[in-house]
DRENVEX-460404 format. One line per field, with one value per atom (N, C-alpha, C): residue number from 1; residue in one letter; x, y, z. Coordinates in steps of 0.2 Angstrom, whole numbers. Atoms other than C-alpha are relative to their C-alpha. Last residue first. Layout:
# residues N
i: (NUM, ...) .
aa: (a, ...) .
x: (X, ...) .
y: (Y, ...) .
z: (Z, ...) .
# end
This chain:
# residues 144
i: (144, 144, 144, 143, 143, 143, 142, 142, 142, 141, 141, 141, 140, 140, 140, 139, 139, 139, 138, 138, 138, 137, 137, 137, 136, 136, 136, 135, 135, 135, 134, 134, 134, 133, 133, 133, 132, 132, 132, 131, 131, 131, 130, 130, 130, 129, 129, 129, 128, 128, 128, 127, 127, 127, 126, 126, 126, 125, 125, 125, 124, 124, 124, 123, 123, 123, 122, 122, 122, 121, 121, 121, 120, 120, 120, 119, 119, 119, 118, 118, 118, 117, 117, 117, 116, 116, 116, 115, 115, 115, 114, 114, 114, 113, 113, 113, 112, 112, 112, 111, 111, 111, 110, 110, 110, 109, 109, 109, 108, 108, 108, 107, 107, 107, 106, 106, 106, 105, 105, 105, 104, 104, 104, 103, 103, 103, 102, 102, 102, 101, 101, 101, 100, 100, 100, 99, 99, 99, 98, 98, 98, 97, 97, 97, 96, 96, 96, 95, 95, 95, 94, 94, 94, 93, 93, 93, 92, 92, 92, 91, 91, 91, 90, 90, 90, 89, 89, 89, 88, 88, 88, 87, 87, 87, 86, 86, 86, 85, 85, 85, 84, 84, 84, 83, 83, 83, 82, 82, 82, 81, 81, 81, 80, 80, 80, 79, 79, 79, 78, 78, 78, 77, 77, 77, 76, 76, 76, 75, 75, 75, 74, 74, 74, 73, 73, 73, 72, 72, 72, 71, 71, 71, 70, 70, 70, 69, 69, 69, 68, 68, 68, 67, 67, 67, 66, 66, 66, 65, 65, 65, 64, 64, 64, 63, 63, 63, 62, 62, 62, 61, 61, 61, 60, 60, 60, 59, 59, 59, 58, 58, 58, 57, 57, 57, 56, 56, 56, 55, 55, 55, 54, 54, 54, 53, 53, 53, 52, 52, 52, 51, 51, 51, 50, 50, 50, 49, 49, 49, 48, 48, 48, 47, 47, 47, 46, 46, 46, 45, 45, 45, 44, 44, 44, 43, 43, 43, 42, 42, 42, 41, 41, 41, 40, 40, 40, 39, 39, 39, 38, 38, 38, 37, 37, 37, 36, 36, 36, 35, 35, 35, 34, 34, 34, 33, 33, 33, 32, 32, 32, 31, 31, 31, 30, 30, 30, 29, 29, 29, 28, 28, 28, 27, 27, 27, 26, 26, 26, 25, 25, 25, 24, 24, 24, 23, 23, 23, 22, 22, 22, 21, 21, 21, 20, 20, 20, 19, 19, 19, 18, 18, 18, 17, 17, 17, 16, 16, 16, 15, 15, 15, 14, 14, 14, 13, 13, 13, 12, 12, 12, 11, 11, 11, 10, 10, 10, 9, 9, 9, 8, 8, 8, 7, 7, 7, 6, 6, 6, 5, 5, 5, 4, 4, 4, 3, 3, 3, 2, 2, 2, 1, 1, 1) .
aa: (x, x, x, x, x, x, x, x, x, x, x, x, x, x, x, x, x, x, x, x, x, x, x, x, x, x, x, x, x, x, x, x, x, x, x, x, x, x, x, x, x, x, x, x, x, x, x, x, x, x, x, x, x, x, x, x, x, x, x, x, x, x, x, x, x, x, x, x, x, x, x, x, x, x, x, x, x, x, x, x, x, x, x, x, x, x, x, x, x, x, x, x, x, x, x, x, x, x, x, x, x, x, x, x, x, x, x, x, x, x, x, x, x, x, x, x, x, x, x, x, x, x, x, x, x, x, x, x, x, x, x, x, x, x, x, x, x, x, x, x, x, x, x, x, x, x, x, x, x, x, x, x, x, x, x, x, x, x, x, x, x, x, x, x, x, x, x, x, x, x, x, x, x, x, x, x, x, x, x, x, x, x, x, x, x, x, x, x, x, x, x, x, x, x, x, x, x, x, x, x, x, x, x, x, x, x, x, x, x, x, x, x, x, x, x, x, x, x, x, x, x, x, x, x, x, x, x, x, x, x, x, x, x, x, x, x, x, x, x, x, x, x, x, x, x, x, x, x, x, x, x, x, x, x, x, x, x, x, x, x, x, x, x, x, x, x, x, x, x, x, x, x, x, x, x, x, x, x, x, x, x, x, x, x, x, x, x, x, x, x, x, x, x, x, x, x, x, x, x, x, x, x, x, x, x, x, x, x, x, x, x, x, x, x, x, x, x, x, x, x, x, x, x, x, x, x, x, x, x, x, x, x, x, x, x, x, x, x, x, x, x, x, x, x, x, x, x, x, x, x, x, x, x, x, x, x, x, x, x, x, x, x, x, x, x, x, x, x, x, x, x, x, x, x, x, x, x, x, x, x, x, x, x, x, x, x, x, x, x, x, x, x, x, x, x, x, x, x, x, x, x, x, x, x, x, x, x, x, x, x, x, x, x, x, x, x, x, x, x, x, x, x, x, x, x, x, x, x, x, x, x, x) .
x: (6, -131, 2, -2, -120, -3, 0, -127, 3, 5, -128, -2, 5, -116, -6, 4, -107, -5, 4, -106, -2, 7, -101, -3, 4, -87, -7, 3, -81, -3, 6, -81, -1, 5, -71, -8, 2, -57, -9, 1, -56, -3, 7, -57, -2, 7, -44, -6, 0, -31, -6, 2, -32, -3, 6, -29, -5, 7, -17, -6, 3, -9, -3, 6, -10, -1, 8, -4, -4, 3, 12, -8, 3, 15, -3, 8, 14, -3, 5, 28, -6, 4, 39, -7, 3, 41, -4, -2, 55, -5, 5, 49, -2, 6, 62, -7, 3, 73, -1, -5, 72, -2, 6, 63, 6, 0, 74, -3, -1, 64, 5, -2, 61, 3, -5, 60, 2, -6, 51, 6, -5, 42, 5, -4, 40, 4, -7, 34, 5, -5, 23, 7, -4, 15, 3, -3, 9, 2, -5, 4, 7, -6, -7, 8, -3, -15, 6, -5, -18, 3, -6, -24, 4, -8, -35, 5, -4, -43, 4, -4, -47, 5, -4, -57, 8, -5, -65, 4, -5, -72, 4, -9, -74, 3, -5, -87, 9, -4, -96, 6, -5, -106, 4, -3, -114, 5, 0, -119, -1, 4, -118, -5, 1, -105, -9, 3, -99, -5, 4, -99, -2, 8, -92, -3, 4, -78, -5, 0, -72, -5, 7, -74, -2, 6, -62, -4, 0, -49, -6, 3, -52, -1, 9, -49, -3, 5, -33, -6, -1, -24, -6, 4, -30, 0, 6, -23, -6, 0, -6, -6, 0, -6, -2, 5, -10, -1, 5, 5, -9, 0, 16, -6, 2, 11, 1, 6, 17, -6, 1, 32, -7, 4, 38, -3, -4, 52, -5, 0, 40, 4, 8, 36, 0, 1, 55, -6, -3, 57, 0, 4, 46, 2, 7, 53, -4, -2, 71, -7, -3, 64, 3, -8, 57, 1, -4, 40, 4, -5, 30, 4, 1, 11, 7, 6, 8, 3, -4, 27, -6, -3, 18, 3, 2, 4, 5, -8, 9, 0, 3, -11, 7, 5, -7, 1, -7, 4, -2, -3, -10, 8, 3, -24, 7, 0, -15, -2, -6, -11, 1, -2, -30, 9, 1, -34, 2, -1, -24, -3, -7, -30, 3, -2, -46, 4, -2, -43, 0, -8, -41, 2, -1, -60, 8, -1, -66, 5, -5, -58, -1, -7, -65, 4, 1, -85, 10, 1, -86, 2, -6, -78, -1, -8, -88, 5, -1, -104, 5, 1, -101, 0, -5, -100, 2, -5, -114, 5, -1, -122, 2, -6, -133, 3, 0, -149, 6, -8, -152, 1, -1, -169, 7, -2, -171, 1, 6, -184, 5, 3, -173, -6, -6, -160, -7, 3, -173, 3, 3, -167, -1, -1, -167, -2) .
y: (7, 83, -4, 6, 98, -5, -1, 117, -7, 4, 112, 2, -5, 126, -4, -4, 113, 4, 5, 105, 0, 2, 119, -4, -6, 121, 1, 0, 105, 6, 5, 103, 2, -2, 122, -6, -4, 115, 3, 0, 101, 3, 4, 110, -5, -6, 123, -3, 0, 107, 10, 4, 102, 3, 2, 118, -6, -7, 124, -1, 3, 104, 7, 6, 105, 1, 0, 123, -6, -4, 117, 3, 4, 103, 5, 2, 116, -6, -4, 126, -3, 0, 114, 6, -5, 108, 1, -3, 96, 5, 0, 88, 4, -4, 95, -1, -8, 91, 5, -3, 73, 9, -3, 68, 3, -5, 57, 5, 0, 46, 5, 10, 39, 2, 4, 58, -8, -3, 69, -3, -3, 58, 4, 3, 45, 5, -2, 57, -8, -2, 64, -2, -3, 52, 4, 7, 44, 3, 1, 62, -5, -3, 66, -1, 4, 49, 6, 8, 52, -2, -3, 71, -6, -3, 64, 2, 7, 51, 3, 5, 66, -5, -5, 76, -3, 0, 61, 3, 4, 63, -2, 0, 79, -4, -3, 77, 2, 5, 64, 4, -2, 81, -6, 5, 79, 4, 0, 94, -5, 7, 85, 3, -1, 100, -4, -8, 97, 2, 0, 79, 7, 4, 80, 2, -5, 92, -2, -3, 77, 8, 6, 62, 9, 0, 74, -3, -7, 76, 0, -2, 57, 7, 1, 53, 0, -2, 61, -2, -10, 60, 1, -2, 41, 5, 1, 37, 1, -2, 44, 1, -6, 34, 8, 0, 18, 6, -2, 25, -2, -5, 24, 3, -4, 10, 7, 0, 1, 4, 8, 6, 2, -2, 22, -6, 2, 17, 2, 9, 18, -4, 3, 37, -9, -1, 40, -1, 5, 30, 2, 6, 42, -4, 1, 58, -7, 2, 52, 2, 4, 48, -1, 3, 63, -8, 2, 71, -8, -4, 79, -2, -7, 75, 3, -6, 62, 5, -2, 53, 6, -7, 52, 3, -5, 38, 8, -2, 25, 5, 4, 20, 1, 6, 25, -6, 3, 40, -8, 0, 48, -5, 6, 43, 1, 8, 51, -6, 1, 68, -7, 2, 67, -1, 4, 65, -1, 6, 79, -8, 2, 89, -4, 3, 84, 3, 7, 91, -5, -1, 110, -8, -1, 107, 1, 6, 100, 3, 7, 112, -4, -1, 128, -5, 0, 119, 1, 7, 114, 3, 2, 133, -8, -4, 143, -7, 5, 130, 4, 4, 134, -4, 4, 151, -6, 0, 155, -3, -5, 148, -1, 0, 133, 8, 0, 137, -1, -1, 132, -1, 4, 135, 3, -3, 137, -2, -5, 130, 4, -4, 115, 4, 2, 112, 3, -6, 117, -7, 2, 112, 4, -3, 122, -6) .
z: (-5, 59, -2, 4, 52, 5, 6, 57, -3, 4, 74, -8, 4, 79, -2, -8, 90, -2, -2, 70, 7, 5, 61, 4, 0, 72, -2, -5, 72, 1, -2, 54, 8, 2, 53, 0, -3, 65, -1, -6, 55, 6, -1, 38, 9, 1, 45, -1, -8, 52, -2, -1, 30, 10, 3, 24, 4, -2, 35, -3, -7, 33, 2, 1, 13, 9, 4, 11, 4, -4, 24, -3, -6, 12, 6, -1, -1, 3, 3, 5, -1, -7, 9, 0, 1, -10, 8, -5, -14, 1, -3, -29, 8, 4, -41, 4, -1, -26, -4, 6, -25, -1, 3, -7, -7, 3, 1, -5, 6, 12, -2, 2, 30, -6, -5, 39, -2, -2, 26, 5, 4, 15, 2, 5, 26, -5, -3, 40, -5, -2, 31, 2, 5, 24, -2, 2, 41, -7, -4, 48, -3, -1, 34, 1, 7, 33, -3, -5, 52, -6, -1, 45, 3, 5, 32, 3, 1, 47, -7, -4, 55, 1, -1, 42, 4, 4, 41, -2, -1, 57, -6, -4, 56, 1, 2, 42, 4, 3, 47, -1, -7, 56, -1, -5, 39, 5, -7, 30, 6, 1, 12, 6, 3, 9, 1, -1, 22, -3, -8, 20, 5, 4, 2, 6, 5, 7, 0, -5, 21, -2, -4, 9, 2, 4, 0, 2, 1, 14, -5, -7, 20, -2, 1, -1, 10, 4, 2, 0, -1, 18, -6, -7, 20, 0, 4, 0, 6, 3, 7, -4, -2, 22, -4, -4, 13, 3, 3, 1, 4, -2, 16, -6, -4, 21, 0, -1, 4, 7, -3, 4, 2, -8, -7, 0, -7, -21, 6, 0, -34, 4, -1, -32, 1, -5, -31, 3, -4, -47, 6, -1, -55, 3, -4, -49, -1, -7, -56, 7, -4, -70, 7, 3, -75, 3, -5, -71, -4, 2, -86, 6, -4, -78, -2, 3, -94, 7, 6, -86, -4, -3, -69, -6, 6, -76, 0, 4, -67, -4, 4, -59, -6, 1, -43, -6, -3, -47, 0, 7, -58, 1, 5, -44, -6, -1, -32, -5, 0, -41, 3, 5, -45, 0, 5, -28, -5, -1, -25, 0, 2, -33, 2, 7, -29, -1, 0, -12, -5, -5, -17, -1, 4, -27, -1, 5, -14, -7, -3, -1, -5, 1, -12, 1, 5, -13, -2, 1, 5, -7, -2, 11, -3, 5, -2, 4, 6, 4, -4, 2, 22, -7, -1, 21, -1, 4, 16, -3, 0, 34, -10, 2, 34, -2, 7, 43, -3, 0, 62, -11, 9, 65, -1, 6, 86, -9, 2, 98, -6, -6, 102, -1, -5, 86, 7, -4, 69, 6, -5, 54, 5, -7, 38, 5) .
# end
């Protein structure tokens, strides 16, 4: 518990369902980073024509992609850590967001076994929820 003024600001419940679901949400994707990363798509059962579209992405767009993820999980941690860091990471997942959005959707052809608007929408409700939910926490004084 701290204490803000004359008040003790306790961490809510909440708090560590929403740090504990996000990380465990956003290491998927890490590990989907890191399996990509390190060549390994063929162990997750994707085809040649998904791996060559992994291999054909430009170097900025994987920067972008490695800024959505490990910003999204820094960003769990830090909640959970109850850092008020945590928005700002949060921030730098959604700029890594942005950037590998718009290769995958507007620079690339996305092959359409991987085509999945659906869980791009999951990631950016999820991701503009922790956001939201650091700042909130953190006017709350509940993240220092």
């Amino acid at each position: 518990m701290e204490t803000i003024g004359d008040k003790s600001v306790k961490a809510p419940w909440h708090l560590w369902v929403v740090g504990a679901v996000t990380l465990l949400w956003n290491s998927l994707g890490g590990f989907s980073y890191t399996m990509t990363r390190l060549g390994m798509l063929e162990n997750l059962g994707m085809g040649e024509v998904e791996i060559a579209y992994f291999a054909s992405a430009p170097a900025w767009s994987n920067f972008f992609w490695a800024l959505g993820v490990w910003g999204a999980i820094l960003g769990s941690i830090l909640l959970l850590l109850r850092s008020r860091f945590a928005f700002y990471s949060v921030a730098v997942a959604i700029i890594g967001l942005v950037g590998s959005n718009i290769w995958q959707y507007g620079l690339s052809e996305v092959p359409e076994s991987l085509a999945s608007p659906t869980l791009t929408i999951l990631i950016w409700i999820t991701t503009l929820f922790m956001l939201v939910y650091a700042q909130r926490m953190t006017k709350a004084g509940v993240l220092r």
